[in-house]
DRENLUM-492289 format. One record per residue (C-alpha): residue in one letter; x, y, z; residue number from 1. Coordinates in nm, 3 decimals. Example, Ala and Ser with C-alpha at 12.3 -4.5 7.8 and 13.67 -1.06 7.14 Angstrom:
// DRENLUM-492289
  r        X        Y        Z    k
  a    1.230   -0.450    0.780    1
  s    1.367   -0.106    0.714    2
***
This chain:
// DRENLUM-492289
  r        X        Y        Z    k
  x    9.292    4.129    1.985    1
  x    9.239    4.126    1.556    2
  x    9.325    3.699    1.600    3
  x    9.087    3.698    1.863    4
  x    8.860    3.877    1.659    5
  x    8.889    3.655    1.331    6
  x    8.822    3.338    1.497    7
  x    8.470    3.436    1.639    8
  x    8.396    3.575    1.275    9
  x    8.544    3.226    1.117   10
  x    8.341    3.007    1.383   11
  x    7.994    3.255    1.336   12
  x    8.030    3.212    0.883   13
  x    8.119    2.873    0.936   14
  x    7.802    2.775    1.151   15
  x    7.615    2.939    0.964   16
  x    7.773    2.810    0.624   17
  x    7.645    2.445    0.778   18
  x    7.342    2.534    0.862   19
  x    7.242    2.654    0.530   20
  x    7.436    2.341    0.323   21
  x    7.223    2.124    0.591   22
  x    6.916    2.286    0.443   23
  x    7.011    2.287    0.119   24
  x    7.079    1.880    0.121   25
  x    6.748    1.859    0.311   26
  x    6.565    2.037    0.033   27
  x    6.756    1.833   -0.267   28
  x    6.657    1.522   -0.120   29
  x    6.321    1.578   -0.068   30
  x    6.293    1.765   -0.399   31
  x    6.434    1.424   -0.566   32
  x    6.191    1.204   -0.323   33
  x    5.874    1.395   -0.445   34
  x    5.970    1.357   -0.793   35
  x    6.035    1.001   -0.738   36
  x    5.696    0.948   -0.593   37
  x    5.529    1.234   -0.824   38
  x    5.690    1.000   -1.126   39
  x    5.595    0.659   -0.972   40
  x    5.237    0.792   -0.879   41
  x    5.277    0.764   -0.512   42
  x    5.165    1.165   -0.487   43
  x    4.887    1.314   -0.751   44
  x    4.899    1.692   -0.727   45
  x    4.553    1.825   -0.728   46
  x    4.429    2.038   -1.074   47
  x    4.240    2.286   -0.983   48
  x    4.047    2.454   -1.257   49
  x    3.689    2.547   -1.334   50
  x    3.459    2.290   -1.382   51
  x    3.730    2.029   -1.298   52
  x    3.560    1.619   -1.144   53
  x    3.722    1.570   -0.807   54
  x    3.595    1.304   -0.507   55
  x    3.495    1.436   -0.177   56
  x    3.381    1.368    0.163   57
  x    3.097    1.520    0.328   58
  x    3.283    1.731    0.653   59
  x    2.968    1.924    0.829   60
  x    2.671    2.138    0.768   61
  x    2.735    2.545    0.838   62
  x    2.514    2.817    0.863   63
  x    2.516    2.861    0.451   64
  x    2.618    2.529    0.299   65
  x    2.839    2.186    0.352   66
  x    3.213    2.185    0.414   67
  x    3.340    1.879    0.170   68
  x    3.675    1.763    0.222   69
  x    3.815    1.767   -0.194   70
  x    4.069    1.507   -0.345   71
  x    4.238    1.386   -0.027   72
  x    4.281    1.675    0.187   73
  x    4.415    1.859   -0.086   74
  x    4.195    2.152    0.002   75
  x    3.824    2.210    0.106   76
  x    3.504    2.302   -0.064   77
  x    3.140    2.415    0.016   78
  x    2.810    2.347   -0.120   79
  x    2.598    2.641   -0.103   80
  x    2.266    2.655    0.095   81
  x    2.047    2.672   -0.205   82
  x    2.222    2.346   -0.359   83
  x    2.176    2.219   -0.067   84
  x    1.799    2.209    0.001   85
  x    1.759    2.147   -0.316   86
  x    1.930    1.813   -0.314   87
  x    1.746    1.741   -0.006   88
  x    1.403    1.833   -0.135   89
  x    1.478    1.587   -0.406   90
  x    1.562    1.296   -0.166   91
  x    1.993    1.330   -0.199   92
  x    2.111    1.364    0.159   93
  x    2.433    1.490    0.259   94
  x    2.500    1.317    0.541   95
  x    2.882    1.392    0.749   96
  x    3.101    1.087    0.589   97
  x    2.973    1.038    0.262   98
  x    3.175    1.048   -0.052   99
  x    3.003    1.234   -0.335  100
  x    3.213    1.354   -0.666  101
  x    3.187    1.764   -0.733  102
  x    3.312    1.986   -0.971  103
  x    3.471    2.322   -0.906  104
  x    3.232    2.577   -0.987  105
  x    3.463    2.912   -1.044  106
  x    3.811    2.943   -0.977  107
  x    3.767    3.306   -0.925  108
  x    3.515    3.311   -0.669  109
  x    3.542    3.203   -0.302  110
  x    3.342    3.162   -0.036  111
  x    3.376    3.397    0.285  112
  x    3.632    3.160    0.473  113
  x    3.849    3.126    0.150  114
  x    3.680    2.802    0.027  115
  x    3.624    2.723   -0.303  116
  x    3.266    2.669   -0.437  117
  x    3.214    2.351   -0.545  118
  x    2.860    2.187   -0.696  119
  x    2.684    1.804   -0.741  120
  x    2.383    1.885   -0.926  121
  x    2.552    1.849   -1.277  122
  x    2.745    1.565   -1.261  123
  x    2.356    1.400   -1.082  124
  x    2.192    1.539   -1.397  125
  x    2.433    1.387   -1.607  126
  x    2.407    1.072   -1.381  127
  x    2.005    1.083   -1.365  128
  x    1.986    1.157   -1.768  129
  x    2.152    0.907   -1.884  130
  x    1.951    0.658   -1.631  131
  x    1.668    0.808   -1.817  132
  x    1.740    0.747   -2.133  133
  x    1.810    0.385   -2.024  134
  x    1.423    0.334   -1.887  135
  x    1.310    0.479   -2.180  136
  x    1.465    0.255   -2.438  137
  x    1.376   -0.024   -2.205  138
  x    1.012    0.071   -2.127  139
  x    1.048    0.084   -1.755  140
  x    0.811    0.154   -1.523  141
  x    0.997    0.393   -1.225  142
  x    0.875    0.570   -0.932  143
  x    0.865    0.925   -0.899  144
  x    0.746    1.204   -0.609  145
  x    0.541    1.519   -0.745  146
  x    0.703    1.816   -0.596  147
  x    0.438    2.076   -0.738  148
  x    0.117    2.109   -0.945  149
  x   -0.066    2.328   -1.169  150
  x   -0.385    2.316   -1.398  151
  x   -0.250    2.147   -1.626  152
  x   -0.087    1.846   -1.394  153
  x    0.173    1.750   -1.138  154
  x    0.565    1.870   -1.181  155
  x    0.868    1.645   -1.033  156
  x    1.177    1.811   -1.013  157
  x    1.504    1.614   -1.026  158
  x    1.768    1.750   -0.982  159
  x    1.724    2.063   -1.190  160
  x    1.545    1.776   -1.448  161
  x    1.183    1.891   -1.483  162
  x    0.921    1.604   -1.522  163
  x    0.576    1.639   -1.634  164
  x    0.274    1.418   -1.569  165
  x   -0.028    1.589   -1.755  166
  x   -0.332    1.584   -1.607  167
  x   -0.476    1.312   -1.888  168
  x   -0.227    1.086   -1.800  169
  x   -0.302    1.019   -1.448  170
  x   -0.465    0.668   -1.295  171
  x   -0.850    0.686   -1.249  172
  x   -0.750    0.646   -0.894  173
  x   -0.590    0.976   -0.889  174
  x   -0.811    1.158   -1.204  175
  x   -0.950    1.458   -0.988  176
  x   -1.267    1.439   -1.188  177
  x   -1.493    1.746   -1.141  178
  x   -1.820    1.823   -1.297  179
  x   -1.823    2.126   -1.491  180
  x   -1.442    2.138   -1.440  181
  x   -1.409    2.373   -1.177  182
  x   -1.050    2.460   -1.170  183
  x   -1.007    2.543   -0.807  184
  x   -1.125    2.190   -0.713  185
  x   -0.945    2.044   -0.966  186
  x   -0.599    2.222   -0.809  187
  x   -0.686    2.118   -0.478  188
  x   -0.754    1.801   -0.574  189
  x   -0.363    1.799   -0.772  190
  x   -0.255    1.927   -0.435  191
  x   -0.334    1.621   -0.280  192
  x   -0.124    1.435   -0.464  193
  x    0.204    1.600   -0.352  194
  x    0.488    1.391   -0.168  195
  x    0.278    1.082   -0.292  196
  x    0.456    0.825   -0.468  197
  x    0.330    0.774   -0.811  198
  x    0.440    0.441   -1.054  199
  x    0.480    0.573   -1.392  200
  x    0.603    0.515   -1.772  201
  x    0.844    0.785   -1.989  202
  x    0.659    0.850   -2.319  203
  x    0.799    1.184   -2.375  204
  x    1.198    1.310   -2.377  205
  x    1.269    1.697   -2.478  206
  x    1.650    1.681   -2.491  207
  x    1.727    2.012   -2.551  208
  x    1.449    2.158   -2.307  209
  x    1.561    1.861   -2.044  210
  x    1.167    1.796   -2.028  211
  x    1.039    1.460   -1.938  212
  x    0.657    1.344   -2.017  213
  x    0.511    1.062   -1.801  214
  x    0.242    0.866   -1.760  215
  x    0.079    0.673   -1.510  216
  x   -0.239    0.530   -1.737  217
  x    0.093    0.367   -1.977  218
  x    0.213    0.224   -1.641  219
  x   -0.095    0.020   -1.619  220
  x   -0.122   -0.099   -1.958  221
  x   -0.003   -0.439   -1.864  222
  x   -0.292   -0.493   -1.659  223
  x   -0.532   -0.283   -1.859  224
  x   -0.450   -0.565   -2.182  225
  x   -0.465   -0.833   -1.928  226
  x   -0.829   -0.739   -1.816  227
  x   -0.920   -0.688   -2.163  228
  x   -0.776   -1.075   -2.241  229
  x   -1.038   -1.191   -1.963  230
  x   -1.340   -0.956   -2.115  231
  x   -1.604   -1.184   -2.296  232
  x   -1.945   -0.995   -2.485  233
  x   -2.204   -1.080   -2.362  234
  x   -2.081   -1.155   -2.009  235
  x   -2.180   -0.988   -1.659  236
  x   -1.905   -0.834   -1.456  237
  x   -1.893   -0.643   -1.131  238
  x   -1.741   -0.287   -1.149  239
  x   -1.711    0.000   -0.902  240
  x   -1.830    0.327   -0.990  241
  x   -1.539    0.560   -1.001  242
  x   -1.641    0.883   -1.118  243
  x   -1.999    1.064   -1.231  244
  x   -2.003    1.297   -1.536  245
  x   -2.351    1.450   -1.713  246
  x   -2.232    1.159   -2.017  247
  x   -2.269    0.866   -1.762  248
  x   -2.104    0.705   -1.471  249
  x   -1.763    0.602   -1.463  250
  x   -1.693    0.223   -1.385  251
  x   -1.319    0.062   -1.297  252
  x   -1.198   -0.257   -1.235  253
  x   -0.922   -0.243   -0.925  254
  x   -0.934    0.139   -0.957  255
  x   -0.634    0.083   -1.241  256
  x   -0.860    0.051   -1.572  257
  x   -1.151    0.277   -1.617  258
  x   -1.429    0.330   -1.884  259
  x   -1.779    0.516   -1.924  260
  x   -2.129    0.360   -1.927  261
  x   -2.293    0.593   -2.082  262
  x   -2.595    0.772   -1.970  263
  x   -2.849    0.559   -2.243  264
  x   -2.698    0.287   -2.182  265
  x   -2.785    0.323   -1.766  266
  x   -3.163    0.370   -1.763  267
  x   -3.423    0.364   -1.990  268
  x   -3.624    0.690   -1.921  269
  x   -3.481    0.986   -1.924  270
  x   -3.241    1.099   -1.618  271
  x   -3.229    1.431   -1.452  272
  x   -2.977    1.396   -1.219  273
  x   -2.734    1.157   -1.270  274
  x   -2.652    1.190   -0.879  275
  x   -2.908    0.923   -0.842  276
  x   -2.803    0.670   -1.028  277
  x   -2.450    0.603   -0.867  278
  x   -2.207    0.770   -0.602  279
  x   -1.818    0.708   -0.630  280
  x   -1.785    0.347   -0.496  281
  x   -2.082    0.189   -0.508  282
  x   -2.041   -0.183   -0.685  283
  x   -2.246   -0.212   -1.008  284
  x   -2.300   -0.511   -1.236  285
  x   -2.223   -0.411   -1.633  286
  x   -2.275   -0.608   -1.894  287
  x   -2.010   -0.596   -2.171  288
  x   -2.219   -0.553   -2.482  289
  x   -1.948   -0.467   -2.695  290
  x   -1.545   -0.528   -2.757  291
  x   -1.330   -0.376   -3.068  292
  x   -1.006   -0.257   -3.056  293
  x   -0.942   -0.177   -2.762  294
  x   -1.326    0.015   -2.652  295
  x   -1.560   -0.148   -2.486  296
  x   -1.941   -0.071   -2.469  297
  x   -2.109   -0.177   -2.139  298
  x   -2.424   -0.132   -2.064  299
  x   -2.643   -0.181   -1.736  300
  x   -2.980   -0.184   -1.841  301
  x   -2.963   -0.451   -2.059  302
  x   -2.977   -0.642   -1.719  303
  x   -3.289   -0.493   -1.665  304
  x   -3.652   -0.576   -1.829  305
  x   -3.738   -0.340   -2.076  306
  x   -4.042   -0.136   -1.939  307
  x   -4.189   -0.026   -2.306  308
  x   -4.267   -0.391   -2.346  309
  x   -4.442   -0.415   -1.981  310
  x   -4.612   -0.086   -2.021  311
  x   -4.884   -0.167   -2.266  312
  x   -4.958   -0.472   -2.112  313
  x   -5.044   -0.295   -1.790  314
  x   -5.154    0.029   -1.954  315
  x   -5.421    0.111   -2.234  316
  x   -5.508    0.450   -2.375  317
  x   -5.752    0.636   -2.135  318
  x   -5.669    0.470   -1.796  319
  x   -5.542    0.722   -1.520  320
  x   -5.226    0.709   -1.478  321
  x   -5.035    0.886   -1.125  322
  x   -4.688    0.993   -1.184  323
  x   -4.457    1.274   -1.010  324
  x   -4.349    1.603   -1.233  325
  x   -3.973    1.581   -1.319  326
  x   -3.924    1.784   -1.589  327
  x   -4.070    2.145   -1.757  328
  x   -3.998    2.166   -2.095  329
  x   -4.093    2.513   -2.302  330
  x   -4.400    2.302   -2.469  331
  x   -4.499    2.117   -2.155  332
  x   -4.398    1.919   -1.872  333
  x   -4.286    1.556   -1.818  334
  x   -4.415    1.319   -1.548  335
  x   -4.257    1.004   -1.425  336
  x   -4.540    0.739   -1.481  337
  x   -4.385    0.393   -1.506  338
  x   -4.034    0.272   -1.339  339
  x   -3.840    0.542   -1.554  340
  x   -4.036    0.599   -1.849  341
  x   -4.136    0.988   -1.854  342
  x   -4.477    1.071   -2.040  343
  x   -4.545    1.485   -2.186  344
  x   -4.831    1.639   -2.081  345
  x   -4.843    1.916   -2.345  346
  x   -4.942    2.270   -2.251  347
  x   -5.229    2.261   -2.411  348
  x   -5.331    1.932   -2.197  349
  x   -5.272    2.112   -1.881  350
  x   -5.555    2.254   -1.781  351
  x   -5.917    2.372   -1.939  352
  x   -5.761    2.711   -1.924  353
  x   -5.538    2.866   -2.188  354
  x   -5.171    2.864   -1.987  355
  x   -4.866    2.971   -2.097  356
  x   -4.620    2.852   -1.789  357
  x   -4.671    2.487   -1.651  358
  x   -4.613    2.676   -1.303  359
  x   -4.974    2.826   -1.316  360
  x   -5.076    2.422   -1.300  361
  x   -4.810    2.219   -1.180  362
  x   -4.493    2.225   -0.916  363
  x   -4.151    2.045   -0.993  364
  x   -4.149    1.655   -0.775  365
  x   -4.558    1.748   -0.773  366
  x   -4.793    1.379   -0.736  367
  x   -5.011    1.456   -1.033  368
  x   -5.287    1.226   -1.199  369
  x   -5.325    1.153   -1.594  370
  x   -5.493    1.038   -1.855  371
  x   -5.285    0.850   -2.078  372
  x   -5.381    0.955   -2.459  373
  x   -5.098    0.815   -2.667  374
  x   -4.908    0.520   -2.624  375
  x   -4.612    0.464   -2.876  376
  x   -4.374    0.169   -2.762  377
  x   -4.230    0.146   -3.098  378
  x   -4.069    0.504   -3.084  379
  x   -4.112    0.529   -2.722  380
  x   -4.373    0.789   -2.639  381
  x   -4.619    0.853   -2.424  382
  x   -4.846    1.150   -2.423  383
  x   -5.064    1.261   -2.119  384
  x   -5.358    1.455   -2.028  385
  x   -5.454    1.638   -1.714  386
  x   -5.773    1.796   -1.872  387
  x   -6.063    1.677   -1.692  388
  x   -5.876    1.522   -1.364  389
  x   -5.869    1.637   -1.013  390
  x   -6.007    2.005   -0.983  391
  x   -5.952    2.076   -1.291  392
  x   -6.213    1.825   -1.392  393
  x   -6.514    1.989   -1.620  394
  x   -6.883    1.882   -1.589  395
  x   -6.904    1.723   -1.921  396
  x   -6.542    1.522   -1.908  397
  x   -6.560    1.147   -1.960  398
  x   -6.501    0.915   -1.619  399
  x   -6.252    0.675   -1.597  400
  x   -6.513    0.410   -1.514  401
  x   -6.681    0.348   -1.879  402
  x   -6.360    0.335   -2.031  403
  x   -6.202    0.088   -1.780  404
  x   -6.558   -0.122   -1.821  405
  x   -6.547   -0.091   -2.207  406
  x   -6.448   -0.450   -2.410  407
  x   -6.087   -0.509   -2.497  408
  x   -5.981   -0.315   -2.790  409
  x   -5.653   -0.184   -2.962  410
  x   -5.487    0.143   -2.862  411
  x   -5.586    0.268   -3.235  412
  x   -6.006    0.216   -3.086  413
  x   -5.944    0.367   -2.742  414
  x   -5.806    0.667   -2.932  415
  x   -6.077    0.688   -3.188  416
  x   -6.353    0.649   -2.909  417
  x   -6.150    0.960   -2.687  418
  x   -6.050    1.167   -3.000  419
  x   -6.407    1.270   -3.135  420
  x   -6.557    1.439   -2.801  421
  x   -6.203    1.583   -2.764  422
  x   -6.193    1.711   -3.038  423
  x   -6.546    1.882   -3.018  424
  x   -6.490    2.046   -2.668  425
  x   -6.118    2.154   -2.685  426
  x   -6.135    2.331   -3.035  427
  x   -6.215    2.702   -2.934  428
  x   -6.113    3.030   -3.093  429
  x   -6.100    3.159   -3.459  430
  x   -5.840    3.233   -3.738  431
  x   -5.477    3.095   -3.689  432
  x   -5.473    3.031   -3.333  433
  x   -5.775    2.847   -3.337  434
  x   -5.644    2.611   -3.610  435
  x   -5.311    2.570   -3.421  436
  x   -5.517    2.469   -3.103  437
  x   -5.712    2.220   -3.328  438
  x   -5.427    2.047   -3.471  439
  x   -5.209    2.035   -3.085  440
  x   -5.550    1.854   -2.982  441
  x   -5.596    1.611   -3.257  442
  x   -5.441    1.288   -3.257  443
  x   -5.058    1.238   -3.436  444
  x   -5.188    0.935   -3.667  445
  x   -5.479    1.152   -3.818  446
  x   -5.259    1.488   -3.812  447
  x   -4.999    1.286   -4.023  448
  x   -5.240    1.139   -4.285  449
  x   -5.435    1.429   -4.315  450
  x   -5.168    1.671   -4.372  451
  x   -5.020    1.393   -4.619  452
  x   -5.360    1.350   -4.803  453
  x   -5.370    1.709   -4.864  454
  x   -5.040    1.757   -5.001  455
  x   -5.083    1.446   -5.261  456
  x   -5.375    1.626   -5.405  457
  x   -5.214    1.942   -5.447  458
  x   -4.843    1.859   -5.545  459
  x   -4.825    2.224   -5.664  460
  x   -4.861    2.336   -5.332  461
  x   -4.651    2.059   -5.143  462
  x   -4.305    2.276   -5.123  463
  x   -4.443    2.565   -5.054  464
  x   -4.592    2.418   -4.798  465
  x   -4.267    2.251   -4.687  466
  x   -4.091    2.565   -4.712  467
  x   -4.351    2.750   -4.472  468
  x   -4.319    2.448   -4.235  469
  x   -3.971    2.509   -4.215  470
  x   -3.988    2.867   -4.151  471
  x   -4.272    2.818   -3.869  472
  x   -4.029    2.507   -3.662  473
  x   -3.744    2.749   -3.697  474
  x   -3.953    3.046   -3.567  475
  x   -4.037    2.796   -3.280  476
  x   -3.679    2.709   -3.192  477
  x   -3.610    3.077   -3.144  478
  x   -3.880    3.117   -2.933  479
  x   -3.819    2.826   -2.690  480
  x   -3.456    2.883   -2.695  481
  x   -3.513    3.269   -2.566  482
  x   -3.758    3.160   -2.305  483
  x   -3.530    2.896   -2.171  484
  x   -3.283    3.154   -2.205  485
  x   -3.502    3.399   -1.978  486
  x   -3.574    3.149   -1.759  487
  x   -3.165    3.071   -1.673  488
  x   -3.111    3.454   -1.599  489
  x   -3.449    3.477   -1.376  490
  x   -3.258    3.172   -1.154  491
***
């Protein structure tokens, strides 16, 4: 019984004895096969710290981020939902398959399943910034997609890399110009221009902010010196109006280069509403009339005959001239009488009557008839009467007839023959505002010399006379400037 005994304890020690030096051999020559390959480099034994660069491959999209399969199976990461459309938003897609490099974000932290968080966007800023820095030095033009906007311009995010264009920077194309720069049409206007491919030039870096400054003007400036190669003075070009501002109309070439004709240099009379003289898109011939570094004057009347030189061979002093009411001034209104030119009719030439608002005579776009009383081409004025015309016409008023049947004679005659019986019926009332009637009726070349005359006899006088003149214009300008003022709040 105790031999039997010993055997089955010898045979169950021995088996297991075996089993364990089987295991043993098993694990000694794997242990020297993995340090063999460890040593050669057949095996790389992943490092896994924070921040550490490792390859991936794109596994599948979960309910809060992308599984990424890290360094060769040696263990798998996620991207986190928030990465993730952020990436996208920026045009980076993450399809299943595709091999991107991470880094580890935190050691410490997992995700829910057990997965470490892992991250792209740095190692695509560092990527992205030191592409920028290359276009920069080089003066490359790129292409970038405006993710937001604001007042003051249109934001592109990438990558966590903030770019800026400013507003002043953009094309005329894309320039939301707005009279009286209302800022809500200006936004929507910005608005527009989201998800829209823009072709733009890096003037600006902010390394420490990460800021970027572009410009989409400096990406045209190629074609902008090219055009100005091909400009000659002198020469006739067509344009396209691009924008309208109260300074003039805006004029481009190919909607790329853009510059103002300014509102004196459009017309020759005086415009109300520039509205009239162009609408975004219409062609217009320019004429360059001037070219130094860089600015350019154009002009489009020059294209057009002068009308000051056709005016007084059509017109004389005391002919009746019909013209439509496009402008009250404090002192008067003005009445389109010839193409553009714009003549006054003073208050005091209104009417018969004493009037102190043109309304109690006249109506804004009113067809009125007047006498012309002073032609000026020299400094380009033309005063007019409506005294005597239409119903307002008075018993003793001179017809147009004698004067149109009279010889040929200068403007300086014609006013001399007018000026006398003018001057006898018109000058009513005593003390000061009689005299200040008599000397708004009397003609400007004998106002001038007389005033003049006096003053050379009495040089004593002659500054103090200045010096009250001064005073009374400056009492003036208060005046008009409150009734214009009273005027605005009353509309």
């Amino acid at each position: 019984m105790d031999k039997f005994d010993g055997k089955i304890y010898f045979v169950k020690y021995s088996q297991i004895y075996l089993i364990s030096l089987y295991f043993l051999t098993f694990y000694i020559i794997m242990t020297a096969t993995i340090i063999e390959q460890l040593r050669s480099g057949q095996i790389v034994m992943p490092i896994i710290k924070e921040w550490q660069k490792i390859k991936g491959t794109v596994l599948k999209r979960i309910e809060n981020g992308i599984l990424v399969d890290c360094d060769n199976h040696a263990f798998t990461g996620v991207i986190l939902s928030k990465e993730v459309k952020e990436l996208e938003r920026s045009g980076y897609e993450l399809d299943p398959g595709r091999e991107i490099e991470l880094e580890i974000v935190n050691t410490a932290i997992r995700h829910e399943d057990w997965h470490y968080i892992v991250s792209i966007t740095k190692l695509l800023q560092y990527d992205v910034w030191k592409s920028i820095m290359k276009k920069f030095e080089a003066d490359d033009v790129i292409t970038v997609i405006p993710t937001e906007a604001n007042l003051g311009g249109l934001l592109v995010d990438m990558h966590g890399i903030k770019w800026f264009v400013p507003l002043s920077q953009l094309a005329p194309i894309h320039y939301p110009r707005v009279e009286d720069g209302d800022q809500e049409i200006i936004f929507d206007k910005l608005l527009d221009l989201i998800g829209k491919e823009l072709k733009v030039r890096i003037i600006n870096i902010d390394e420490d902010e990460k800021r970027i400054v572009l410009s989409e003007r400096e990406a045209l400036k190629e074609e902008r010196e090219n055009i100005l190669k091909d400009l000659e003075v002198g020469k006739v070009y067509d344009w396209v109006v691009s924008g309208l501002s109260s300074y003039g109309l805006f004029v481009t070439i190919g909607w790329t280069v853009e510059w103002l004709v300014h509102i004196s240099e459009i017309t020759y009379g005086h415009v109300n509403n520039i509205e009239k003289l162009g609408t975004i898109g219409d062609k217009i011939s320019v004429k360059v009339i001037g070219l130094e570094n860089g600015k350019i004057s154009l002009s489009s009347k020059k294209l057009k005959d002068d009308p000051w030189t056709a005016l007084p061979k059509q017109y004389k002093v005391g002919d009746i001239l019909e013209g439509e009411v496009v402008r009250f001034v404090p002192y008067g209104v003005f009445v389109r009488v010839f193409q553009d030119i714009n003549g006054l009719v003073h208050l005091s030439e209104l009417s018969q009557k004493s009037i102190q608002n043109p309304n109690e005579v006249v109506k804004l776009w009113q067809i009125v008839k007047t006498k012309l009383i002073l032609l000026d081409p020299k400094n380009r004025k033309i005063w007019l009467s409506m005294k005597g015309i239409g119903d307002d016409k008075a018993p003793e008023a001179p017809a147009k007839t004698p004067v149109a049947a009279a010889p040929k004679t200068t403007t300086d005659d014609t006013q001399e023959e007018v000026a006398p019986a003018k001057t006898e019926k018109k000058f009513e009332g005593k003390g000061l505002a009689g005299i200040v009637k008599k000397l708004s009726e009397e003609k400007l070349e004998d106002k001038a010399k007389r005033i003049t005359d006096k003053l050379d006899k009495n040089p004593d006088k002659k500054d103090k006379v200045l010096e009250k003149e001064k005073k009374v214009v400056a009492k003036k300008a208060v005046k008009e400037e409150k009734s214009a003022a009273k005027k605005t709040t009353k509309k």
